[in-house]
C-alpha positions in Angstrom: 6.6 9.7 17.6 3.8 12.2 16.5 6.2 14.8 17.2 8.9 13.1 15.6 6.8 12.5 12.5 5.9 15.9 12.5 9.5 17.4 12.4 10.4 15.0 9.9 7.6 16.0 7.3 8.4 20.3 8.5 11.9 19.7 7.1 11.7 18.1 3.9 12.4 20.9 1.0 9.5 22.8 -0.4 11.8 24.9 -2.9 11.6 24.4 -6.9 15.1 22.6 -7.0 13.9 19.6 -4.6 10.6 19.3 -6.3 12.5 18.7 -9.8 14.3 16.4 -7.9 11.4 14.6 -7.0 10.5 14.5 -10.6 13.3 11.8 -12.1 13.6 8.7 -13.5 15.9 6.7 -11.4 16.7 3.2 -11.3 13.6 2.4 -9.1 11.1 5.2 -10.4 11.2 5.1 -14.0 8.9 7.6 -14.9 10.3 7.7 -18.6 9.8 4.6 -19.3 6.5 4.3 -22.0 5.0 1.6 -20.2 4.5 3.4 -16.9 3.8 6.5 -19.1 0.9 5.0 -20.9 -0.1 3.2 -17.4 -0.3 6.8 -15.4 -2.1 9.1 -18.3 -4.6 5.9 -18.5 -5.3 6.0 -15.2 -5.4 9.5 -14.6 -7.2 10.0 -17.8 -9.9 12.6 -17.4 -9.0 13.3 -13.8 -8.5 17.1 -13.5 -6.4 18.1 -10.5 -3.3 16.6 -8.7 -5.2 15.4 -5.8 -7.5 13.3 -7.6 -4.4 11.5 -10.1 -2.7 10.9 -6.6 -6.2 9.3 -5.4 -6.2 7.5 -8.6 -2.4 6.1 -8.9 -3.0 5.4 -5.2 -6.5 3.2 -5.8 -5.2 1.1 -8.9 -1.8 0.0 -7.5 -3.7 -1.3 -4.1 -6.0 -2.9 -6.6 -3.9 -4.3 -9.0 -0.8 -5.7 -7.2 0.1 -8.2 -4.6 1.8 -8.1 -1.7 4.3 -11.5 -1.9 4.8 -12.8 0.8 5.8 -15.8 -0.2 8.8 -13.9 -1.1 8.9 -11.9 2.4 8.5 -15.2 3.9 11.4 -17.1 2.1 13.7 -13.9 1.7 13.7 -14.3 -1.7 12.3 -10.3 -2.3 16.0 -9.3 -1.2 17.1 -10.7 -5.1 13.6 -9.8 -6.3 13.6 -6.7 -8.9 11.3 -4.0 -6.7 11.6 -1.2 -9.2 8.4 0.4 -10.3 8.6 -1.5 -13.5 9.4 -5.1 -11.8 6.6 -4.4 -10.0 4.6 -3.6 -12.5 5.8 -6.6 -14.5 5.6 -9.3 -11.8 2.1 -7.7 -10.6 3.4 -8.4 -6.6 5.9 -7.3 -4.6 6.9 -6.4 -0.7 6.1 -2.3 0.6 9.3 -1.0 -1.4 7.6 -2.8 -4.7 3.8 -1.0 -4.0 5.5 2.4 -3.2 8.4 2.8 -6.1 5.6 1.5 -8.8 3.6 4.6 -7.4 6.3 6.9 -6.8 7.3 6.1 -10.3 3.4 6.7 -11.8 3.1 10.0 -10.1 6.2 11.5 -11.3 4.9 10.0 -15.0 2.1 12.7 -14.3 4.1 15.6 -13.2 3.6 14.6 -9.6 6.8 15.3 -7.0 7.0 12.2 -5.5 9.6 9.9 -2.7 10.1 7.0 -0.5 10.1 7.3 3.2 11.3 4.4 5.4 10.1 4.2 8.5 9.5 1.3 11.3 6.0 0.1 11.7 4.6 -1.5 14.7 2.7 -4.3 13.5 0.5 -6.9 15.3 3.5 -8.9 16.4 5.1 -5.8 17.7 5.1 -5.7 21.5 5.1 -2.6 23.8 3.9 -0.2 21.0 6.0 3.1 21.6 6.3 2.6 25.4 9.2 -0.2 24.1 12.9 1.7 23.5 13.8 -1.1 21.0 11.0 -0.1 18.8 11.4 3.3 19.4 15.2 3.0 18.3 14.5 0.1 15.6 15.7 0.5 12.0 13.5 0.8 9.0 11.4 -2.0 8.4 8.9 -0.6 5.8 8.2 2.2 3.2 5.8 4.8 2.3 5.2 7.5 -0.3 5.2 11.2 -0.1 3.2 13.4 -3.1 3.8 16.5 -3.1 0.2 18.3 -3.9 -1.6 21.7 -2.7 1.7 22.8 -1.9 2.1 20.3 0.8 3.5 16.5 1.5 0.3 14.0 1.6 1.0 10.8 3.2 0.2 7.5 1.6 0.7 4.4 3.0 -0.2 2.1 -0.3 0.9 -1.2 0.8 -1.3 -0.9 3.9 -4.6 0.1 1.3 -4.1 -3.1 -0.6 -6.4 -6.0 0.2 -4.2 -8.5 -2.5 -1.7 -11.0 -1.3 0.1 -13.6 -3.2 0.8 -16.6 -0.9 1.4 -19.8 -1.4 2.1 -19.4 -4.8 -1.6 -17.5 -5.3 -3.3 -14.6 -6.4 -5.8 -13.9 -3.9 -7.3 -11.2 -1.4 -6.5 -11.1 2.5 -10.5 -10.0 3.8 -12.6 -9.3 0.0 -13.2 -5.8 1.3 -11.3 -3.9 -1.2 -9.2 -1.1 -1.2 -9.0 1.0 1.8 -8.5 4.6 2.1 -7.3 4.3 5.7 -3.9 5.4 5.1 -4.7 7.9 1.8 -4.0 11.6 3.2 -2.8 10.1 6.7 -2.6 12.7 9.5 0.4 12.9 11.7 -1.5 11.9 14.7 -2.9 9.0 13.0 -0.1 7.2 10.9 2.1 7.9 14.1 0.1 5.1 15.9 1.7 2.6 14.0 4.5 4.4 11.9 7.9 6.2 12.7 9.5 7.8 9.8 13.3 7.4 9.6 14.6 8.7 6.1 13.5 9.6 2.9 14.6 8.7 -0.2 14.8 9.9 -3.9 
């Protein structure tokens, strides 16, 4: 998987044309849209350099939104708007919610940003790696890629946020806060737990 991952990241486009392509609204990231405008200069506000407006966007969507899983639960998120402006409207969502609400804030700032699905072993997950149906498994998940410092930083919001709306409440999963554990994720490390499948725009 680590080697996998690695290929993956090596062949996605570096060249001016795919970055603008990163860089449009679409029906998911809608980066023109003056709410998530005024949302992304407000909270990159002051903040100098691309890194630190990535760190930013990153920190207030795990802060500020929920993952529903209620919704996950009931598979109700299938009708659910997960655009980055339902998102941002409904304050929770699934992974595709957390990462098209920051795809869409980063491209607001100038910020070449996309989705990646991938399958994620999680705790229910048996046989890790060492299992063929895992290592053949569709996408269950999605992350972000930014591109910053002229390379692709991996960020893994959904798995930073400490929120959780269950049972019809507002609430957090451990009180800890956000986490930076999956912020700048090195092959190596997100390859424990996550195989990329696809990107998308």
């Amino acid at each position: 998987i680590f080697a996998s991952n690695g290929i993956f990241i090596d062949k996605i486009a570096r060249n001016n044309i795919f970055l603008k392509n990163c860089l449009l609204h679409t029906s998911n990231y809608q980066c023109e849209d003056i709410q998530i405008k005024r949302l992304a200069n407000k909270i990159t506000n002051g903040v100098l350099f691309p890194y630190g407006k990535l760190k930013a966007i990153h920190d207030w969507v795990a802060e500020n939104i929920y993952y529903d899983r209620d919704s996950l639960i009931n598979d109700r998120y299938v009708q659910l708007d997960k655009s980055g402006l339902g998102i941002l409207t409904a304050k929770k969502g699934v992974c595709s919610g957390y990462s098209n609400l920051m795809t869409a804030l980063l491209r607001a700032v100038g910020i070449p940003s996309i989705g990646v699905l991938c399958f994620t072993l999680r705790i229910d997950t048996r046989g890790g790696w060492f299992d063929n149906q895992n290592l053949n498994h569709e996408a269950n998940h999605i992350l972000t890629l930014a591109y910053v410092n002229s390379r692709w930083v991996i960020v893994d919001v959904t798995w930073d946020s400490d929120n959780v709306f269950e049972n019809g409440m507002f609430k957090k999963k451990t009180g800890l806060g956000v986490s930076s554990k999956y912020f700048d994720s090195t092959i190596p490390f997100i390859s424990s737990t996550h195989k990329f499948v696809k990107f998308v725009f």
